[in-house]
N, C-alpha and C positions, 0 to 999 in steps of 0.2 A: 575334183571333189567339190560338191557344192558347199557357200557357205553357213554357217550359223546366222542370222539373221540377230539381232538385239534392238531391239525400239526403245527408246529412250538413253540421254548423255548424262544422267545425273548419278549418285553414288553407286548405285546395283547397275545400272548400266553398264558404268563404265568397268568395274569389278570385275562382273560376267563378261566384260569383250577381254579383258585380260587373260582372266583367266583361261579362258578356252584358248586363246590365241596362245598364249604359253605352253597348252598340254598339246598344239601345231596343228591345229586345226584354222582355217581360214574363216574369219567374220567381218561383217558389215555389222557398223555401228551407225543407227539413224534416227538423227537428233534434229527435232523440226527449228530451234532456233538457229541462224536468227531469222526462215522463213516467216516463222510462225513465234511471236513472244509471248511470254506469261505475264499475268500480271503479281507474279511477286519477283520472277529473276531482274536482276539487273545488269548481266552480263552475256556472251554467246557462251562464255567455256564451260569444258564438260567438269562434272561433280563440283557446280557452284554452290554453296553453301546459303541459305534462303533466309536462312533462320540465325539461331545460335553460331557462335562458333566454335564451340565445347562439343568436345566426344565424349566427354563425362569423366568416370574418375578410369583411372589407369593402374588401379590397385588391382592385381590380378588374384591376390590370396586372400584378397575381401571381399571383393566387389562381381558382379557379375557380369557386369558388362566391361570389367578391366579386364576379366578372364576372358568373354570375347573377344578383347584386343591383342591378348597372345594368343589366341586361336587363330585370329588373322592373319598374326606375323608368322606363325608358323606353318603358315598356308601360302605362304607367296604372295599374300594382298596387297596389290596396289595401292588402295586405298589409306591400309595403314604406314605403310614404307612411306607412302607422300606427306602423311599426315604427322610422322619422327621428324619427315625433315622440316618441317615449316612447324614447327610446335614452339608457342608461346609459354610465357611464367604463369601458371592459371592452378595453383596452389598443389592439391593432389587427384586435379583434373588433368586431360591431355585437350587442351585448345590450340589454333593452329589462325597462322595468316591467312584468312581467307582468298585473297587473290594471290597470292602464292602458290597456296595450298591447288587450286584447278588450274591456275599456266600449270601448274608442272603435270598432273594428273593430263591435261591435255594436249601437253607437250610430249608427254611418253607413248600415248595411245597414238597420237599422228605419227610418231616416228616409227611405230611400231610393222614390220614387215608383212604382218599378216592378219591387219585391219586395216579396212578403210573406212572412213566416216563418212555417210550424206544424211547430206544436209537438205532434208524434207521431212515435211511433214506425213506421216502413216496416218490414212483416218480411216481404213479396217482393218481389222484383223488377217494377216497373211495367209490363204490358201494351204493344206498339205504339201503342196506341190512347194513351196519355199523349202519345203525340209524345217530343222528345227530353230524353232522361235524362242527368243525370250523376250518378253512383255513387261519391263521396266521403268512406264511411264509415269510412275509416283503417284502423289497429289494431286498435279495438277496435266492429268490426261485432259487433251484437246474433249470438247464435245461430244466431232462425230466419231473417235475412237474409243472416249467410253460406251456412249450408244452402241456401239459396234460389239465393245466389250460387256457389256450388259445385255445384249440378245443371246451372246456366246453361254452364258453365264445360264441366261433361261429366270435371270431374275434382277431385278436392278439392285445397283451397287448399295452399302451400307454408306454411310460418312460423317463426317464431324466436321468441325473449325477448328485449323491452327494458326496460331498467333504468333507475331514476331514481335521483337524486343527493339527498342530504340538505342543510336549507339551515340555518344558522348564526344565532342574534341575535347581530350586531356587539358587542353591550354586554358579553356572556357571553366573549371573545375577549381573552385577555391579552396589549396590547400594549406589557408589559415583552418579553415573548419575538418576540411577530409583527413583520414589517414590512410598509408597502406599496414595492410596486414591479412593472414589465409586465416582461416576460422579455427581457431585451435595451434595456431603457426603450424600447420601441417606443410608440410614439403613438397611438393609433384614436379612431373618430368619437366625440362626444361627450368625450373626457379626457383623459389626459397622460397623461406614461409611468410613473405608476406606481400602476396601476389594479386589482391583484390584492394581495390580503393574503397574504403568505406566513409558512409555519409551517415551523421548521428540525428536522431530525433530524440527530444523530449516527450512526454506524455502529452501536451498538448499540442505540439507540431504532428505527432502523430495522427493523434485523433482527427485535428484538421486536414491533414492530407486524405485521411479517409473519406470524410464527409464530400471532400470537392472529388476523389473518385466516384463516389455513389449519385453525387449531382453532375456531372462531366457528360456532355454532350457528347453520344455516342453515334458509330455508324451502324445506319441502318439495314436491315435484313431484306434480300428481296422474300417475297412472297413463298419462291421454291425452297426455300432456304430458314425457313422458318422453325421448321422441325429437327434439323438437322442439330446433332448434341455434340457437347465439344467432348476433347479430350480428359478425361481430367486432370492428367500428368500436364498439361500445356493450357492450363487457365486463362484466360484474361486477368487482368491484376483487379480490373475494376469487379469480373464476376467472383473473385475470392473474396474483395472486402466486400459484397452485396452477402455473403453466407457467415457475415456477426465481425464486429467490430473489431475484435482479438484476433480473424484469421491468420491476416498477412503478417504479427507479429510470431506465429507459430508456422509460417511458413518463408515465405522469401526474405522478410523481414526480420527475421527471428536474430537477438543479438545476443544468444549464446556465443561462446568462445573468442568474443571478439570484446577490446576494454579501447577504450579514448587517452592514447599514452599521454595526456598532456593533464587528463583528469585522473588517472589510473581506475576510472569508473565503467560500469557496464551501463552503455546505453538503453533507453526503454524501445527503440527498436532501431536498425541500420538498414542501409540502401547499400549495398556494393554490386559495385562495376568491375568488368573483367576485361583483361587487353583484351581487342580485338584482331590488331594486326604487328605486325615485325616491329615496326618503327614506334610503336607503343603511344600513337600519337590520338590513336580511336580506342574508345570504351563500352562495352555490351553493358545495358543495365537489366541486372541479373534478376529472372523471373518477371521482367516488367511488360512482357506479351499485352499489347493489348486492343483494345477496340474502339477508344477515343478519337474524334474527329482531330486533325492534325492541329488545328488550332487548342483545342484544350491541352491537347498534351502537352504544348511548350508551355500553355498557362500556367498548366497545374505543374508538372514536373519542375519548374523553376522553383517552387516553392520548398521543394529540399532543399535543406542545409549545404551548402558548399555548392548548390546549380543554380542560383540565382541569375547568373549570370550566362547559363548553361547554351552552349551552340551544336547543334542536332546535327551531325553526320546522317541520320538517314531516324525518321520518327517511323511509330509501331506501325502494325499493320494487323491487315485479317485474312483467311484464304479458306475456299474448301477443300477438304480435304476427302478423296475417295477411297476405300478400297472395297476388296472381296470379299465374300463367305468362305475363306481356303476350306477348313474344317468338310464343306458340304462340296466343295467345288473343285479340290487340288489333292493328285496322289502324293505318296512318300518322297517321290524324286519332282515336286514340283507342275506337276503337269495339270492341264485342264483333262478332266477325268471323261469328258465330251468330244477333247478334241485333243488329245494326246501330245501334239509333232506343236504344241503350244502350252509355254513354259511361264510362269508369272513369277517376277520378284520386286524386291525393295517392299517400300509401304504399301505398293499396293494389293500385297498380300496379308497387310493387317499385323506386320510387326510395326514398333513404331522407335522411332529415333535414329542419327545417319550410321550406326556402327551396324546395327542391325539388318537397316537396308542394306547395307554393301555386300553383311552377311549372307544376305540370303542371296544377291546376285553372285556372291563368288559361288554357294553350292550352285547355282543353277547352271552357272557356265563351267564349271566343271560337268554338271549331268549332262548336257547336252553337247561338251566333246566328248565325251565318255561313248555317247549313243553314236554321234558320227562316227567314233573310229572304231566301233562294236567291241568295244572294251566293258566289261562287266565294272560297276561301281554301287554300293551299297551305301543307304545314306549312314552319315556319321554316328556312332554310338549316341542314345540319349541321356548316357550320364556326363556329357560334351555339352559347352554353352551352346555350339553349332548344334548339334541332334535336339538338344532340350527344346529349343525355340521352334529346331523345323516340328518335328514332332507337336508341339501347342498346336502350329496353325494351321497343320494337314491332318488333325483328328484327334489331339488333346487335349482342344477346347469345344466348350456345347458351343453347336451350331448355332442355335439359338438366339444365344445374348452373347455372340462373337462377339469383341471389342478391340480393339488395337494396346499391343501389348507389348513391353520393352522387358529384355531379357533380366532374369531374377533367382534367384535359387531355389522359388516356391517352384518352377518347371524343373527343376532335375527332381528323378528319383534318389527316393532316401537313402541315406548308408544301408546296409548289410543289418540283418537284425544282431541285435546282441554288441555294439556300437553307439554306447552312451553317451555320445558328442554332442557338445551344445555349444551356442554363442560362435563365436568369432572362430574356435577351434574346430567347430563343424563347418564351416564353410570353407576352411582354411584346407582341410581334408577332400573335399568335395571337388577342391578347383584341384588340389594335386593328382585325385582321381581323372578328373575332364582331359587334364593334359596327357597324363599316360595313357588315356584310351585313346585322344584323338593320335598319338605318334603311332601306334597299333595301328589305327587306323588308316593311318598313311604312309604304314611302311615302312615304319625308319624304327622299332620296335618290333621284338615278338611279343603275343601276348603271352603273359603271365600262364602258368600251369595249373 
């Protein structure tokens, strides 16, 4: 039997080689580093973490992308099982060690019987004759395989700028000024409620850290790259406070639910950092993506309260980011609707954030052992965080003004009519709906009469 093919080692990658490899189907998983490196990874392992290290919140009967995370788990995801076990204190988030978190993800897929990994780089697109592909090269596809992927397409890629966040050594952190505590002392997997280090501003430290944001000597845009629009879930810090003085206090900054135990006052805005890794020894500062040349950054950032002193694990950064028109270019099961026996997942199908991408590589590699072993497979219900999202980006969303999009309850359809639920108890309803359709969907349920 020939194998599955998967291009790309990052979270949908490696997903999709799991998964197919699990449902006994044979795959090749082929990952160009470290032939070939990026300029944002900093390591060879597969589903290295680039960015963040937060999978976001893990509230499943709130949230909708916590319900994505028990859709995962109850789907066999690799991704998520690796992600339980290396999970950080990060309030009622799910954050994980990041170098942890991929030895083990690429420690299970090497030892895996019915994967092999090579290590090269693809720069076209695979022939028919490979049999079925999946296309999980993210963000940041080499050149000549976007080119490759953009002839395929019949049109060039959409894209943005994503930002990465600078990470902190705890030791460096003056906690005469800092405190810990979660916003609201919410609780999440792995720690207690007071899981984020917070750094207090006054009215006028605030004001001035803005000011030296808006003057902060930025990096420059090449030429091609001019146009390209960001995210807006993923700002730069510096282009939030360019959109009014007050943003960043209504956004990253914002010191709702958070008081200064030592004043028992609300600050007029806060900085917090989130572990980064097991040993609690690195700090992610939270929402602080940005595009400041490396010298400003320690400038400026040092000017927070309690970082004066502050020593850089790793300063921000900037990247482009690609994906597709799915909407105009991808069927229900995934597929280039030009070239069928070729399957696209992760971001560069135009979901966005790493739970999402994994999502889409685990339906993919389940579709595509589905097809190898001529087993009928039907995508997920869309009242499912899985269906809702696949559904957005293969013909839910205008083609048009596609944008990269993270899962939410504005994509499921609505209750049933005659079902007056609102706030927290509608969505509460919703997720308990998603789960009983996805077990129907997988067999371990009949449906309802």
């Amino acid at each position: 039997m020939k194998s599955i093919h998967v291009i790309g080692g990052g979270l949908a990658g490696s997903e999709a080689a799991w998964q197919a490899a699990e449902a006994g189907v044979s795959v090749t998983l082929h990952e160009m580093r470290p032939v070939r490196p990026t300029d944002a990874h900093q390591t060879d392992g597969l589903a290295e973490l680039v960015c963040s290290n937060s999978f976001r919140s893990d509230d499943w009967e709130n949230n909708a992308v916590g319900l994505l995370h028990e859709e995962m788990r109850r789907t066999g995801s690799l991704i998520m099982r690796t992600a339980d076990a290396h999970k950080l204190p990060a309030g009622g988030a799910l954050a994980v060690d990041r170098d942890g978190f991929s030895a083990a993800v690429t420690q299970a897929l090497e030892n895996h019987p019915r994967i092999t990994i090579a290590r090269e780089e693809i720069t076209e697109l695979p022939p028919a004759s490979w049999g079925p592909v999946v296309v999980a090269t993210g963000p940041l596809t080499s050149p000549p395989l976007a080119a490759s992927i953009a002839a395929a397409a019949g049109q060039d890629h959409l894209a943005f700028f994503d930002a990465i966040a600078p990470i902190v050594h705890r030791e460096s952190i003056d906690f005469s000024i800092a405190w810990f505590q979660s916003r609201y002392d919410k609780k999440g997997p792995g720690g207690g409620d007071a899981d984020y280090i917070n750094l207090p501003m006054d009215e006028a430290q605030y004001k001035a850290f803005v000011a030296a944001l808006l003057a902060g000597d930025k990096t420059d845009f090449k030429e091609w790259e001019k146009s390209t629009p960001y995210f807006e879930a993923c700002l730069p810090i510096e282009v939030m406070a360019s959109r009014g003085e007050e943003t960043l206090r209504f956004g990253p900054m914002k010191p709702v639910g958070l008081a200064d135990p030592r004043s028992e006052t609300r600050p007029y805005a806060v900085v917090q950092l989130r572990q980064d890794n097991a040993l609690g020894t690195l700090w992610n500062m939270v929402g602080f993506q940005t595009k400041l040349k490396h010298g400003e950054q320690t400038r400026i950032f040092r000017t927070i309260p309690g970082l004066e002193n502050a020593q850089f694990a790793r300063l921000g950064g900037l990247h482009r980011n690609t994906f597709i028109n799915s909407p105009r270019l991808l069927d229900a099961q995934l597929r280039l609707r030009t070239q069928p026996h070729l399957r696209f997942a992760g971001q560069m199908t135009g979901v966005e954030g790493y739970v999402e991408s994994a999502a889409m590589g685990l339906l993919a590699g389940r579709f595509a052992s589905a097809e190898m072993l001529q087993a009928d497979m039907a995508p997920p219900p869309p009242t499912t965080a899985f269906g809702a999202l696949l559904n957005h980006i293969t013909g839910g969303a205008d083609a048009r003004t596609f944008q990269p999009m993270n899962v939410n309850f504005g994509l499921f359809p609505d209750l049933p009519p005659g079902k007056k639920i609102k706030g927290k108890d509608r969505k509460q309803v919703m997720a308990r709906r998603a789960l009983n359709d996805l077990d129907v969907w997988l067999g371990k349920k009949a449906a309802a009469e």
